[in-house]
N, C-alpha and C positions, 0 to 999 in steps of 0.2 A: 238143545244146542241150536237146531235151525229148524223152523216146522214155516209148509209153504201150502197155505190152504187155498185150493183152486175152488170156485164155482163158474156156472154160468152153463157148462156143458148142456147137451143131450140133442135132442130128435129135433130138423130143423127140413122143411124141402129143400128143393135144389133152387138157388137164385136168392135164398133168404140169406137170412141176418142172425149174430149172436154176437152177445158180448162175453166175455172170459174178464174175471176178476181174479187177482191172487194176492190173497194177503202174508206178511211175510212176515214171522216172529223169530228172528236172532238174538242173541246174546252171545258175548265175546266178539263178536264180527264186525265189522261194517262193512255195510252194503255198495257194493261200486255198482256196474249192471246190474239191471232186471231184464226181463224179456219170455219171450216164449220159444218154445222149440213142440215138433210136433210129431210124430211115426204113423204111417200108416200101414196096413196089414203088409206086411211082406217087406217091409221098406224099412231103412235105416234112418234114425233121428234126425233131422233137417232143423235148421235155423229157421223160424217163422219171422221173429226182429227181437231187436233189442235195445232198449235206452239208458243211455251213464244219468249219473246224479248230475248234468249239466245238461241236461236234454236232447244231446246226438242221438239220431234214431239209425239204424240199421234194418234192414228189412231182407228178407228172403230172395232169392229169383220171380219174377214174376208176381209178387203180391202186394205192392207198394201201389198204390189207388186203389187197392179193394181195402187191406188192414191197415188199421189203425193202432201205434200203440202209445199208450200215455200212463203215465205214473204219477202219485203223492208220495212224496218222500216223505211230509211229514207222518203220512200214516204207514209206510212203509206196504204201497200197496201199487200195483200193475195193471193196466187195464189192456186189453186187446179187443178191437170191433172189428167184428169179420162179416165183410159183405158180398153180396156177389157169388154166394156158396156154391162150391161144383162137388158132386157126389165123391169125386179122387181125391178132395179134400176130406173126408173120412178119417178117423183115427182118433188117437190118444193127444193131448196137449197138455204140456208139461210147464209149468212155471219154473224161471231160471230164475238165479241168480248168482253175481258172482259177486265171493266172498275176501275179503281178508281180514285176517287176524287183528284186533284192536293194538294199537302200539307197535305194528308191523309196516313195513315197508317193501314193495316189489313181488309179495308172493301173494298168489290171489287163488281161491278154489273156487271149481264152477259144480253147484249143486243145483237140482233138480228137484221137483216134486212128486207127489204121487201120481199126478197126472189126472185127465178129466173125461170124459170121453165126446166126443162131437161126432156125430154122424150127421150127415147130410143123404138123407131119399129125394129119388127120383119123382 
Protein backbone atom coordinates (compact mmCIF):
# COMPACT_ATOMS: atom_id res chain seq x y z
CA UNK A 1 0.00 0.00 0.00
CA UNK A 2 2.76 2.72 0.88
CA UNK A 3 6.48 1.58 1.15
CA UNK A 4 8.90 4.79 1.79
CA UNK A 5 12.58 3.82 1.20
CA UNK A 6 15.02 6.20 2.99
CA UNK A 7 18.89 6.27 2.10
CA UNK A 8 21.68 8.57 2.55
CA UNK A 9 21.97 8.07 6.39
CA UNK A 10 25.01 7.30 8.81
CA UNK A 11 28.30 8.60 10.52
CA UNK A 12 29.13 12.04 9.40
CA UNK A 13 31.47 14.85 11.84
CA UNK A 14 30.27 17.59 13.26
CA UNK A 15 30.07 20.75 10.57
CA UNK A 16 29.59 18.18 7.61
CA UNK A 17 27.15 17.38 5.20
CA UNK A 18 24.53 14.59 4.05
CA UNK A 19 21.99 14.07 1.74
CA UNK A 20 18.87 12.03 2.67
CA UNK A 21 16.93 10.48 -0.46
CA UNK A 22 13.40 8.77 -0.10
CA UNK A 23 11.78 7.08 -2.55
CA UNK A 24 8.02 6.68 -2.33
CA UNK A 25 6.01 3.70 -3.80
CA UNK A 26 2.01 4.25 -3.31
CA UNK A 27 -0.79 2.74 -4.75
CA UNK A 28 -4.50 3.78 -4.19
CA UNK A 29 -3.04 7.17 -2.88
CA UNK A 30 -1.85 10.31 -4.28
CA UNK A 31 0.72 11.99 -2.88
CA UNK A 32 0.08 15.75 -1.66
CA UNK A 33 3.22 16.55 0.77
CA UNK A 34 6.50 14.96 1.19
CA UNK A 35 9.07 16.04 3.60
CA UNK A 36 11.06 14.91 6.56
CA UNK A 37 10.62 14.72 10.22
CA UNK A 38 13.36 13.68 12.56
CA UNK A 39 13.59 12.40 16.71
CA UNK A 40 16.32 12.55 18.53
CA UNK A 41 17.17 10.33 21.58
CA UNK A 42 15.04 11.50 24.34
CA UNK A 43 12.98 13.89 22.13
CA UNK A 44 9.65 13.87 20.43
CA UNK A 45 9.33 13.92 16.45
CA UNK A 46 9.97 17.38 15.17
CA UNK A 47 9.14 18.79 11.73
CA UNK A 48 12.66 18.95 9.77
CA UNK A 49 10.41 20.51 6.32
CA UNK A 50 8.16 19.81 4.03
CA UNK A 51 7.25 20.48 0.16
CA UNK A 52 3.41 20.16 -1.71
CA UNK A 53 3.39 18.92 -5.29
CA UNK A 54 3.46 22.89 -6.17
CA UNK A 55 6.70 23.55 -4.46
CA UNK A 56 5.79 25.50 -1.09
CA UNK A 57 8.59 24.54 1.24
CA UNK A 58 8.09 24.56 4.98
CA UNK A 59 10.97 24.15 7.10
CA UNK A 60 11.60 23.51 10.83
CA UNK A 61 12.66 26.28 13.64
CA UNK A 62 16.12 27.16 13.15
CA UNK A 63 17.06 25.03 10.01
CA UNK A 64 16.15 27.04 6.88
CA UNK A 65 19.94 28.06 5.46
CA UNK A 66 21.45 24.93 6.54
CA UNK A 67 18.62 22.23 4.94
CA UNK A 68 17.68 21.96 1.90
CA UNK A 69 14.63 20.16 0.68
CA UNK A 70 13.60 19.32 -2.89
CA UNK A 71 11.49 16.73 -4.69
CA UNK A 72 10.69 14.69 -8.31
CA UNK A 73 7.35 14.16 -8.33
CA UNK A 74 7.76 12.52 -11.30
CA UNK A 75 9.76 9.83 -9.59
CA UNK A 76 7.82 10.16 -6.71
CA UNK A 77 11.11 10.94 -4.70
CA UNK A 78 12.28 13.61 -1.71
CA UNK A 79 15.50 14.89 -1.28
CA UNK A 80 16.93 16.61 2.05
CA UNK A 81 20.75 18.38 2.09
CA UNK A 82 21.84 18.77 5.47
CA UNK A 83 24.65 21.05 6.12
CA UNK A 84 26.25 22.67 8.74
CA UNK A 85 25.78 19.37 11.13
CA UNK A 86 25.69 19.87 15.02
CA UNK A 87 26.20 16.67 17.04
CA UNK A 88 22.16 17.58 18.68
CA UNK A 89 21.15 16.94 15.35
CA UNK A 90 21.57 13.22 15.97
CA UNK A 91 18.76 10.83 15.47
CA UNK A 92 16.40 8.94 13.33
CA UNK A 93 15.02 10.75 10.13
CA UNK A 94 11.79 9.70 8.77
CA UNK A 95 10.44 10.38 5.37
CA UNK A 96 6.86 11.91 5.31
CA UNK A 97 4.42 11.93 3.34
CA UNK A 98 1.09 12.91 3.24
CA UNK A 99 -1.48 10.78 1.63
CA UNK A 100 -4.93 10.82 0.24
CA UNK A 101 -7.13 8.39 -1.11
CA UNK A 102 -7.53 8.25 -5.06
CA UNK A 103 -11.03 9.67 -6.05
CA UNK A 104 -11.14 11.29 -2.49
CA UNK A 105 -11.45 14.77 -1.55
CA UNK A 106 -10.52 16.62 2.03
CA UNK A 107 -9.21 13.60 3.98
CA UNK A 108 -5.55 13.26 3.86
CA UNK A 109 -3.27 10.56 6.11
CA UNK A 110 0.20 11.53 7.21
CA UNK A 111 2.46 8.36 7.03
CA UNK A 112 6.00 8.00 7.82
CA UNK A 113 8.76 5.77 7.19
CA UNK A 114 10.99 3.37 8.62
CA UNK A 115 13.40 5.99 9.27
CA UNK A 116 17.22 6.30 8.68
CA UNK A 117 19.76 6.99 11.15
CA UNK A 118 22.11 10.07 10.99
CA UNK A 119 24.58 10.60 13.65
CA UNK A 120 26.76 13.44 13.71
CA UNK A 121 30.41 12.98 15.98
CA UNK A 122 32.25 15.48 17.48
Amino acid sequence: QVQLVESGGGLVQAGGSLRLSCAASISIFTINDMGWYRQAPGKQRELVATISTGGSITYGDSLEGRFTISRDNAKNMVYLEMNSLNPEETGVYYCYVKLRPQGTFGINYDYWGQGTQVTVSS
